[in-house]
C-alpha positions in Angstrom: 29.9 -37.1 -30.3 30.3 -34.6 -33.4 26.0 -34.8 -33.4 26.4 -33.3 -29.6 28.5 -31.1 -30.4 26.1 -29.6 -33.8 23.4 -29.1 -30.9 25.3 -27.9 -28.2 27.3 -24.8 -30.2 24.1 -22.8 -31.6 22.2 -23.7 -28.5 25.7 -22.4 -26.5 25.5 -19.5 -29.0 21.9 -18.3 -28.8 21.8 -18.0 -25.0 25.3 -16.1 -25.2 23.3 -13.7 -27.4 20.2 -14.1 -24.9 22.4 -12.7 -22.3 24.5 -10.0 -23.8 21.1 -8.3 -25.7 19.4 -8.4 -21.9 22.7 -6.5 -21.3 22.1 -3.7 -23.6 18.7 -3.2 -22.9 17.4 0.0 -21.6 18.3 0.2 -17.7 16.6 2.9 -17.0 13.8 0.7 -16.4 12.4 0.3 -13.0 10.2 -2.4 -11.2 8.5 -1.0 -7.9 6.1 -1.7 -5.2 5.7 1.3 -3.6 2.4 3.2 -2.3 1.1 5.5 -4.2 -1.5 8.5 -4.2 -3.5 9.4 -7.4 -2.9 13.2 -7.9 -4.4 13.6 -11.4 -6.4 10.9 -13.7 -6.5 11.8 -17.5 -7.3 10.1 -21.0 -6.3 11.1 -24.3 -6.9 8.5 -27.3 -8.7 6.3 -25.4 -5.9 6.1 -23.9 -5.9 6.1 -19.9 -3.2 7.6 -17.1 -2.8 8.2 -13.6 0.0 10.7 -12.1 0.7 9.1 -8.7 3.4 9.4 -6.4 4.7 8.5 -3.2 3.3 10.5 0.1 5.9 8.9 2.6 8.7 9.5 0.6 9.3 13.7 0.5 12.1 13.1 -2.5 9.6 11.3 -4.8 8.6 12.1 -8.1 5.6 12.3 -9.8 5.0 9.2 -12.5 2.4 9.1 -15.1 1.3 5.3 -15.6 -0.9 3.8 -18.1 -3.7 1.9 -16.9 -6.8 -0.2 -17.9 -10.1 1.8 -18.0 -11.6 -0.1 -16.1 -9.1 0.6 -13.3 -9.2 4.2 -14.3 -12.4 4.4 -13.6 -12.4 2.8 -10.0 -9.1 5.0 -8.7 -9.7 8.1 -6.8 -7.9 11.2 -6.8 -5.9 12.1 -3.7 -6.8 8.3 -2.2 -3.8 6.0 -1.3 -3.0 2.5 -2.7 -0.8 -0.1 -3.1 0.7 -0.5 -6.4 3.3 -2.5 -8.7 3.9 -1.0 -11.5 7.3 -0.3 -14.2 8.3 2.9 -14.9 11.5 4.8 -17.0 13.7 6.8 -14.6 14.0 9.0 -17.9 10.2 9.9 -18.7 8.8 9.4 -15.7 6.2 7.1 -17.1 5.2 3.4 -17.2 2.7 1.3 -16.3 0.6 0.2 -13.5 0.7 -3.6 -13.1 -1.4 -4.2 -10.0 -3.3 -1.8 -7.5 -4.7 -2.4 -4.2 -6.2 -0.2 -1.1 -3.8 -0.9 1.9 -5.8 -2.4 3.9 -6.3 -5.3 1.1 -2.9 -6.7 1.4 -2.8 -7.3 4.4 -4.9 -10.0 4.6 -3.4 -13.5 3.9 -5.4 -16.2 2.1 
């Protein structure tokens, strides 16, 4: 019983931690799918953005995300997509986890 116990507090202990540090992190953090039209593509440092925002929403922001080159490359300016992607509330910047032309997801497989 006393061996259970050796195992059980740090394990107890550690996801206490787990939680509370989640707790503190930065909440300013968002997760979105949202559509999204390129309004400006740039690189600086090999280093490669998109400013998008949302043209059905007249109260959204502009957000600069970082994206692959390859990606960069195949996004147009002023088009309209379909995009996950994280971004801070504060700096207005993240980056783009998936993107898709509209008309992509809606087709099931």
């Amino acid at each position: 019983m006393n061996q259970i116990k050796l195992i059980v507090a740090p394990v107890v202990f550690l996801m206490s931690a787990l939680i509370f540090l989640n707790g503190c992190s930065n909440t300013n953090a968002v997760s979105t799918v949202s559509y999204i039209r390129v309004i400006e593509k740039t690189m600086d440092d090999r280093k490669y953005w998109i400013v998008v925002d949302n043209p059905y929403d007249t109260s959204a922001h502009e957000v600069k995300l970082k994206t692959t080159e390859n990606i960069w490359n195949l996004v147009k300016e002023s088009e309209i997509y379909l995009a996950n992607f994280e971004y801070s509330k504060e700096t207005r910047s993240g980056s783009l986890i998936t993107i898709k032309h509209p008309h992509e997801a809606d087709v099931e497989i």
